[in-house]
C-alpha positions in Angstrom: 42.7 3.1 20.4 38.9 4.1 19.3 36.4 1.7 20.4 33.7 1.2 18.1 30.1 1.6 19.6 27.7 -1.2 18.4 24.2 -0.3 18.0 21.5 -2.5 17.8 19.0 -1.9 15.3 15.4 -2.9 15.5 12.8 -4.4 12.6 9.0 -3.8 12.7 8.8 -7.2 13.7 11.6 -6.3 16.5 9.6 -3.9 17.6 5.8 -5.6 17.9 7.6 -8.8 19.2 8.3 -6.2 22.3 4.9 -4.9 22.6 3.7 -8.7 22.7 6.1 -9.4 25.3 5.3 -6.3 27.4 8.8 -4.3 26.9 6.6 -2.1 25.7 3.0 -1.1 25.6 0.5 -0.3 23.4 0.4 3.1 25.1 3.9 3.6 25.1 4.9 7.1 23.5 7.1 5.8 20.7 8.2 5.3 17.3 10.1 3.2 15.4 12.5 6.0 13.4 15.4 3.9 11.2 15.7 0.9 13.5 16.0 3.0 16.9 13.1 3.2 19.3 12.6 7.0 20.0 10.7 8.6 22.7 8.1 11.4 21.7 7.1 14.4 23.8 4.1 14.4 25.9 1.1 16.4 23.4 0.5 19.8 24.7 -3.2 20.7 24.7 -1.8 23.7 21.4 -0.2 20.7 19.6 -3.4 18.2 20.3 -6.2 21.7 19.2 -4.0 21.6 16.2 -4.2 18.1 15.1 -7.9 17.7 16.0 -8.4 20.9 13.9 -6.6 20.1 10.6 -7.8 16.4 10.5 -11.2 18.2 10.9 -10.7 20.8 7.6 -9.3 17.9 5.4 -11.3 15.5 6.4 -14.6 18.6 6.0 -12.5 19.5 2.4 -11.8 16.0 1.1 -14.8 14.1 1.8 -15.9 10.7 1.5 -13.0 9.9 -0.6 -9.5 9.4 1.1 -9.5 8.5 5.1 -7.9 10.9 7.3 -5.7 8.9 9.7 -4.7 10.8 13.3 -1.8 9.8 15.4 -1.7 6.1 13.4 1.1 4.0 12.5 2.7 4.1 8.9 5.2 1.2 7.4 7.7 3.0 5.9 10.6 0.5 5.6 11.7 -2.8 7.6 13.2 -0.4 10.5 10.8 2.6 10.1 7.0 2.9 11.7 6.4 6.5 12.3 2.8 8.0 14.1 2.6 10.9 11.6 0.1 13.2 14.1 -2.4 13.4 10.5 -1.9 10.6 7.0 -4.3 11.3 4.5 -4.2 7.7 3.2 -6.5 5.8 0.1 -9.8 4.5 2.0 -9.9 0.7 2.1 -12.8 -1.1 2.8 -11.0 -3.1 5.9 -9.7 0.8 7.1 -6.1 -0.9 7.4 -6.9 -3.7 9.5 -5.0 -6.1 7.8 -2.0 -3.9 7.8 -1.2 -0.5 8.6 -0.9 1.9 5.4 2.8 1.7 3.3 3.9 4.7 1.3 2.0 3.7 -1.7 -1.1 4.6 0.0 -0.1 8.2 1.4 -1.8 11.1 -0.3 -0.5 13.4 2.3 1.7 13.3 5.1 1.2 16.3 8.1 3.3 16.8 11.0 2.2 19.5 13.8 5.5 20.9 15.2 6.0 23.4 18.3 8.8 21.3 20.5 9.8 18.9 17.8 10.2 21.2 14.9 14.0 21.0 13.9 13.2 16.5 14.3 10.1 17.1 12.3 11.7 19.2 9.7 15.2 16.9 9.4 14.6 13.5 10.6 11.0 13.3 9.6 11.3 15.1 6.7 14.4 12.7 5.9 12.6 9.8 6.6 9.1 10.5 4.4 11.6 12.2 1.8 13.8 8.4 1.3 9.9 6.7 1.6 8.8 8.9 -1.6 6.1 10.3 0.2 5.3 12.8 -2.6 3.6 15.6 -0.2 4.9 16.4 3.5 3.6 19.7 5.1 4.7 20.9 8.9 2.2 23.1 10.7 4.8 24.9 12.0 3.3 26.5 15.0 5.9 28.9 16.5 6.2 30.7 13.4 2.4 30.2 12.6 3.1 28.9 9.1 2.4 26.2 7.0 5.9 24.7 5.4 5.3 22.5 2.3 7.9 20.0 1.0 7.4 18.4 -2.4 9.6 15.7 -5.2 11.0 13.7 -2.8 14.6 12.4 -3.4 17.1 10.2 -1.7 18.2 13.4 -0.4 15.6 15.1 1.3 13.1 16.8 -0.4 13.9 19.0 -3.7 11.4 21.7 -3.4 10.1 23.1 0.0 7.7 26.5 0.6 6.9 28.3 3.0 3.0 29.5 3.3 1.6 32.1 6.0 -1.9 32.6 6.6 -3.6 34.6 4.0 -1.8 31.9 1.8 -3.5 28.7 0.9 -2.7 25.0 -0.7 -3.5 23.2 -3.1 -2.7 19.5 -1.9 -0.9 17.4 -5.2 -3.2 14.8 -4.9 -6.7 16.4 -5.2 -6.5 19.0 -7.8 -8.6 22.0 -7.9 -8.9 21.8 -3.7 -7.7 24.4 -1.6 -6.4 25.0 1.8 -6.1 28.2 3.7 -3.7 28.4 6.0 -6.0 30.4 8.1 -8.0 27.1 8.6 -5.2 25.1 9.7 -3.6 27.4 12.3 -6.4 28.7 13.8 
């Protein structure tokens, strides 16, 4: 006879109710990914270069205007909080304080991936896809490209690119800007 396995899965609430009661930290390396607390890799000093450096060119290319988030919590759903490593997200005048930024505020959502690639690409990419985060790119280290994903579905997302330097980007949500992929990768 098969036994069924029972998971638990965790809320938002869940979740900060265990940082409050010191299960875990505030420094803890994790994420809240579909109700299940998941682990995340310690930041190589490539991985960290890379984030520092493409918050730098979109924050240097977008301006004033939309606030570059690094490393920051996003509420996705009841059982998701991911740490996207960069959000461009619509400033606010209290920068999120009152609540951390919900899908309707993402302009752009970039992962940097050298060990996490294939999670980045299928459960991340799932994830931000079912959110209807309109505009998900990967820096995609080990192949030094830039991989764009576009018209999210329930699915995943329907339209994805692949961009190598020489190439550049124009992000969906600021029309007439442009990114080389040069920039980003370094």
């Amino acid at each position: 006879m098969a036994v069924q396995i029972a998971r638990h899965r965790f809320t938002v609430d869940d979740y900060y109710k265990m940082v409050e009661n010191g299960v875990l930290t505030e420094d803890s390396r994790v994420e809240l990914i579909d109700g299940e607390i998941v682990d995340m890799p310690p930041i190589g000093s490539g991985h960290a270069s890379s984030v520092d450096r493409t918050g730098d060119r979109l924050r240097s290319i977008l301006g004033e205007g939309p606030l570059v988030r690094t490393q920051q919590p996003l509420r996705l759903r009841p059982r998701s909080e991911p740490q996207p490593d960069l959000a461009v997200v619509r400033r606010r005048d209290d920068y999120y304080a009152s609540a951390h930024p919900t899908p309707a505020d993402v302009l752009l959502l970039v992962e940097v991936a050298e060990s996490s690639l294939t999670y980045d690409r299928e459960t991340k990419g799932s994830l931000y896809a079912h959110a209807g985060i309109a505009e998900y790119w990967i820096l995609n280290l080990v192949d030094r490209q830039l991989e764009v994903f576009r018209q999210p579905t329930e699915d995943g997302y329907a339209d994805m690119s692949v961009l190598v330097p020489g190439d550049a980007v124009q992000p969906l949500a600021f029309p007439g800007v442009s990114v080389a992929v040069n920039s980003l990768l370094g």
